[in-house]
C-alpha positions as CSV (number, residue, x, y, z in Angstrom):
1,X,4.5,-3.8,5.5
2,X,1.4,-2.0,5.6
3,X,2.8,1.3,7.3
4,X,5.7,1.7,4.5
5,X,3.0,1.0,1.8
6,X,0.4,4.0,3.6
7,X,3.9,5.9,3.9
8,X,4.9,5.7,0.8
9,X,1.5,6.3,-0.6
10,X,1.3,9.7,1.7
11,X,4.4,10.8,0.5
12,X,3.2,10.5,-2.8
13,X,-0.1,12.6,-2.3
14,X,2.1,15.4,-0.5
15,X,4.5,15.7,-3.9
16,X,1.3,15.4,-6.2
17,X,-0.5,18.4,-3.9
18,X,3.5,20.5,-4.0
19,X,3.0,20.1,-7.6
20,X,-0.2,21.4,-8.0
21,X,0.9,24.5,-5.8
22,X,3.9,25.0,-8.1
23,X,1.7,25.1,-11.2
24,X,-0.6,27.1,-9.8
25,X,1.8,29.8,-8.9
26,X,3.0,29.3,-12.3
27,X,-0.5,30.2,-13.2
28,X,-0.5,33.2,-11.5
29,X,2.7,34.9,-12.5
30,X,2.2,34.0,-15.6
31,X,-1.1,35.8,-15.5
32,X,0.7,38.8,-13.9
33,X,3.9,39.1,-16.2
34,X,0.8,39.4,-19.0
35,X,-0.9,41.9,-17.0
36,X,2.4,43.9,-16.3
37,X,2.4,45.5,-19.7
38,X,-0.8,47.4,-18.9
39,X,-2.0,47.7,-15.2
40,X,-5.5,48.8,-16.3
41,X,-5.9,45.9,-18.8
42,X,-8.4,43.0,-17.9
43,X,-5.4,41.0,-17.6
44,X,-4.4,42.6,-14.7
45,X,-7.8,42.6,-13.3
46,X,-7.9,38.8,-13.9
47,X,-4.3,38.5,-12.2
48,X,-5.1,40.0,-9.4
49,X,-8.4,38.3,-8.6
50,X,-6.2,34.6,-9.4
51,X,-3.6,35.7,-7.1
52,X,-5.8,37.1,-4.4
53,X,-7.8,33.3,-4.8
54,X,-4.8,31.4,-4.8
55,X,-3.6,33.4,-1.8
56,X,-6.4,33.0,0.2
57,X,-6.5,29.5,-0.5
58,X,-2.8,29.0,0.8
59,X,-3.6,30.7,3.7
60,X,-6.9,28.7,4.8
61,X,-4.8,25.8,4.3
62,X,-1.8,26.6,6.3
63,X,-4.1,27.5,9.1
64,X,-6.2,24.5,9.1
65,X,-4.8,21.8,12.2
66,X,-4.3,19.6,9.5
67,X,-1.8,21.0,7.8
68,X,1.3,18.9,8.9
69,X,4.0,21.6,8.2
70,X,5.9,22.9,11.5
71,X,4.5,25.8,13.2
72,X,7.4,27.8,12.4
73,X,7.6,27.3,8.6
74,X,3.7,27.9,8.7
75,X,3.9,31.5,10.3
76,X,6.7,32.5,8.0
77,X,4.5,31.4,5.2
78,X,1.2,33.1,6.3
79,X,3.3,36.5,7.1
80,X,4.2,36.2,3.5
81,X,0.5,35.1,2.8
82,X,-0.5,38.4,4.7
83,X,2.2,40.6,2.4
84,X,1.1,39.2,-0.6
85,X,-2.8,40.5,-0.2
86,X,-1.6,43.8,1.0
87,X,0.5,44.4,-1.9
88,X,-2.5,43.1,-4.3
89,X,-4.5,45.7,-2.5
90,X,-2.0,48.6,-3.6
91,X,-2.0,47.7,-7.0
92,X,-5.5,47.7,-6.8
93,X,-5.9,51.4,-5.2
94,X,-3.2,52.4,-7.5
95,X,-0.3,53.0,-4.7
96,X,2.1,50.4,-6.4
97,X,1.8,49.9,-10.6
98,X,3.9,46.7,-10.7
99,X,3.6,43.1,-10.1
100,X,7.4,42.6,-9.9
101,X,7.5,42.2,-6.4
102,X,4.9,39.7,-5.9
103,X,6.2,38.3,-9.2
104,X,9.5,37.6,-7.3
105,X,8.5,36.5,-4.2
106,X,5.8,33.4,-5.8
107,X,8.8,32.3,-8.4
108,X,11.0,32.3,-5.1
109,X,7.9,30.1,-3.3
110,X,7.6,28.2,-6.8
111,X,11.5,26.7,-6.4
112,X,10.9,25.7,-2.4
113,X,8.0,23.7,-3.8
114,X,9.6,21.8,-6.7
């Protein structure tokens, strides 16, 4: 009795934490699609500093021994982690003047989650 009621309550945390990853990837391509119309605006500054956060957060967490996703699913993820900074960095130096790809990719990582 106990284990299904700890089970159940676990399950429960992991949805609540999926859901707060979804909405704060909708945070941050909201934030982007806004800073899309002008790549020099402070809302693209502000988008790339929330993305690069929100990044770096999902990446500490999927390399903490905690994290209870498989190994596999975990490396795929931080790869993508990995892409996603770089490409923040280009739009930074000016190599790339879009967020579409990143844009893509999180609303792509958005749906797994919900």
């Amino acid at each position: 009795m106990y284990q299904k009621a700890y089970k159940d309550i676990a399950l429960d945390d992991f949805s609540a934490e999926r859901a707060n990853e979804a909405m704060a990837i909708d945070q941050a391509i909201a934030m982007m699609k806004e800073g899309q119309e002008d790549m020099s605006s402070v809302e693209a500054v502000k988008a790339l500093h929330f993305t690069r956060r929100l990044w770096l957060y999902f990446l500490d967490d999927l390399s903490a021994p905690e994290n209870a996703l498989p190994d596999t699913l975990k490396a795929h993820l931080i790869s993508i982690g990995i892409w996603g900074l770089k490409e923040l960095e280009r739009i930074e130096r000016k190599e790339h003047d879009s967020f579409s790809d990143l844009i893509h990719v999180m609303e792509l990582i958005r749906e797994g989650l919900r």
